[in-house]
N, C-alpha and C positions, 0 to 999 in steps of 0.2 A: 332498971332501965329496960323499954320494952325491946324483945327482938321478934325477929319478921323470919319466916322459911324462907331458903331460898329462890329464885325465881327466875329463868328465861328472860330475858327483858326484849330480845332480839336476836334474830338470826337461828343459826343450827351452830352448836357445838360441838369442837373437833377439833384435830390438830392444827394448827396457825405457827408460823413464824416469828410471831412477836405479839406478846399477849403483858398488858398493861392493867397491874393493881391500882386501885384508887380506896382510900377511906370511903372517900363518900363521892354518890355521881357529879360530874363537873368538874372535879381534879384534874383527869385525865387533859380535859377540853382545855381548862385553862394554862396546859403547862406544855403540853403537846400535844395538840389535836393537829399542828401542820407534820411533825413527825411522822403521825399514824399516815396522814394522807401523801407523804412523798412514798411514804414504804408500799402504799396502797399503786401508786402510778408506777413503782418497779418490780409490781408483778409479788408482790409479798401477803401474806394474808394476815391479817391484825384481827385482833379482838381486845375486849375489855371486860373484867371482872371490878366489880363497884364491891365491896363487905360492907357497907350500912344503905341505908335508904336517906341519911341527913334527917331523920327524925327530931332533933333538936334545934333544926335549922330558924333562925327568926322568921325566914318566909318560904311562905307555898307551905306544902304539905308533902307525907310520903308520896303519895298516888301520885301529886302533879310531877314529883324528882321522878317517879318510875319511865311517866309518859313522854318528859322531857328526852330524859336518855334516850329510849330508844329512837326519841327523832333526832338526836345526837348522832346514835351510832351510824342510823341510814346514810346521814350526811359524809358522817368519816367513813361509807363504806365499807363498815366491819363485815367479819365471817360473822362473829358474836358476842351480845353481850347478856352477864350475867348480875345479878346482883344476890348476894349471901345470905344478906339481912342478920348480920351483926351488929350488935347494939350501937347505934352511936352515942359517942362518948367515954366508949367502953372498952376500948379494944386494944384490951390486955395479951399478953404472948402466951394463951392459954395451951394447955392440951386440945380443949374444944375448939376452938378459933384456929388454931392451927393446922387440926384435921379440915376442917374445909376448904381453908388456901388448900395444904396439901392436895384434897382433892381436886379443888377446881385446876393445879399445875396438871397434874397427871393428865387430868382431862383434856387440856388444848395443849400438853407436850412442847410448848414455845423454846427456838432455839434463845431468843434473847427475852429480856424480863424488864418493864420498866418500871418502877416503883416510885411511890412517897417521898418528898426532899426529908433528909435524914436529920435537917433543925427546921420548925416553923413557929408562926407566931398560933397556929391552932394546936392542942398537943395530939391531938385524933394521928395527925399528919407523920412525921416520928417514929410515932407508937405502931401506926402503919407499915411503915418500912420496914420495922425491926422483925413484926409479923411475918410478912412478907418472906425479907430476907431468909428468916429462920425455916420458915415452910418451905422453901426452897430448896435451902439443905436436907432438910429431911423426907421432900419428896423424893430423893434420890436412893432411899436406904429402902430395901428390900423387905425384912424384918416389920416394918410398918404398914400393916397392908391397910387399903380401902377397898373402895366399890364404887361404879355409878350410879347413877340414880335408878338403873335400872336393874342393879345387885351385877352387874361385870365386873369381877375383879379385876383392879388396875394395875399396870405394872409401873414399877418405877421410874422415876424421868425427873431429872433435872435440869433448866435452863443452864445452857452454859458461860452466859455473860447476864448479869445485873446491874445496869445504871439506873440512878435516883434523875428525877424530874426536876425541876427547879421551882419553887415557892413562893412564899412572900419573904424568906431570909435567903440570900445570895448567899452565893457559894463560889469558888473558884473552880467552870467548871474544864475537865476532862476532852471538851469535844464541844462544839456548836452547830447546830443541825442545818443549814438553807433554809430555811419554808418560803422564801421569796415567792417562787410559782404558785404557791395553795394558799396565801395568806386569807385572801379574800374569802373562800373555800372554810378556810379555819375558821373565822368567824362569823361565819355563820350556821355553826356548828356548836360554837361558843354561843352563842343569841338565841339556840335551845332553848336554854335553862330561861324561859322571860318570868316565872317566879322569882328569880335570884338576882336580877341584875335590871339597872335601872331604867326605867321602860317611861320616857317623854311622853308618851301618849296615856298614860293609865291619869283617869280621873283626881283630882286630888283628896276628894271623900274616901278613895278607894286605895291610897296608896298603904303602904307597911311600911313597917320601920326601917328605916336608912341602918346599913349595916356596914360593913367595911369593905365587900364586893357590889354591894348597890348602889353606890354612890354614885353620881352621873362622870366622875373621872376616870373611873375603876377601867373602864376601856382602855381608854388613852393611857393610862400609865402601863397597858400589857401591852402594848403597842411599840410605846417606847421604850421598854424593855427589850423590844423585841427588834427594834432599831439598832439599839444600845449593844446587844451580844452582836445580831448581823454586820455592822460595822468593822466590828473587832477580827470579823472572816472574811471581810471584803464583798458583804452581800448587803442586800435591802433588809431581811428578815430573820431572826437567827432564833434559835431555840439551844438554851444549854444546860448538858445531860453531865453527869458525875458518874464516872468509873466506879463500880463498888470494888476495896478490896486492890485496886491496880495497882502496878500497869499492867497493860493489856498488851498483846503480842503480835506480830507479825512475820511473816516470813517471805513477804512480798511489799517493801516497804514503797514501792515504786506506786504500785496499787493504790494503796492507802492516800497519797500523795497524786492521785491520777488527774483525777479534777481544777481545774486552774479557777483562780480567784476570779470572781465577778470583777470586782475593782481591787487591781494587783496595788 
């Protein structure tokens, strides 16, 4: 399976607060694109690292996933995004694969880490998180050295919180995000990607194969999904995120609890 160098897709690279893996461009957008953009409105600096290009993808091509994202990322406001160009389809928890996460953590030093939902109905997805997670860990160990791109050696860094993103298999999650205020914002963000998703206006000589995100419903049911978790926190729009590894701790539980319910 072919791979791609890695590649700028957007922005400058650097340290950010919260820096979100995806298999492949779009992940991020469909699972939490209002997440990036609530942390963007309180002053937080986000990024996103894609590892494949969707090269196996039924529709569009690498080039158009490239150009897509970055008018993703502008949208969500990122510091930066990146893409690895690891194979799609492929992304095994190698030594090679894993030095790149490795490096790209080191690189934007994220306090928090979003990752992959840990079962999907794609296996890319999974297989991602495991990646992911494991680079993680091991971004932290000293012993392992890298470099930038520009030969700087990198020092050590670990994210110190890890939650999984939510997919096409539910999960019970850990926390449910607001996106109420950015929804709109969100999706058009999501609406990037017009290679992948189903597009009323495109000719019918000219259409591609209906695939399981192109379908003309595929909106509507992240929608109401997103109905569906927001309810359950007393909000119009919710997005929900998986603890890796928790619970997760507090010592200011008043804090955590500060916020009052949309609809108590």
């Amino acid at each position: 399976m072919p791979s791609f160098e890695p590649v700028l897709v957007y922005g400058t690279p650097g340290p950010v607060d919260v820096l979100a893996l995806a298999a492949h461009p779009d992940d991020v957008e469909l699972a939490v694109g209002g997440t990036l953009l609530n942390l963007d409105r309180a002053g937080h600096k986000t990024a996103i690292v894609d590892f494949t290009r969707g090269e196996l993808g039924t529709r569009g091509t690498p080039e158009q996933r490239l150009t897509e994202s970055a008018e993703a990322a502008r949208l969500l406001r990122l510091t930066a995004r990146e893409n690895l160009g690891l194979p799609d389809g492929n992304l095994e928890n190698t030594l090679d694969n894993r030095r790149r996460v490795i490096e790209a953590i080191r690189r934007y030093r994220p306090h928090l880490l979003l990752i992959n939902a840990p079962a999907c109905r794609h296996p890319d997805h999974p297989s991602a998180a495991a990646l992911a997670a494991d680079a993680n860990f091991y971004a932290g160990l000293a012993q392992i050295q890298t470099v930038d791109p520009d030969g700087t050696p990198q020092a050590p860094h670990r994210a110190a919180h890890v939650l999984h993103y939510m997919q096409s298999v539910e999960f019970d999650p850990t926390l449910v995000v607001d996106v109420s205020d950015v929804w709109d914002e969100r999706m058009r963000a999501f609406f990037a990607y017009r290679s992948q998703f189903h597009d009323p206006a495109a000719p019918p000589d000219e259409a591609e194969p209906q695939t399981f995100i192109s379908n003309p419903d595929f909106a509507d049911w992240v929608a109401a999904r997103a109905h569906s978790y927001g309810y359950r926190i007393g909000a119009r729009r919710g997005e929900p995120l998986l603890y890796r590894h928790g619970p997760f701790g507090t010592d200011d539980l008043f804090a955590v609890f500060a916020k009052a319910k949309r609809f108590a």
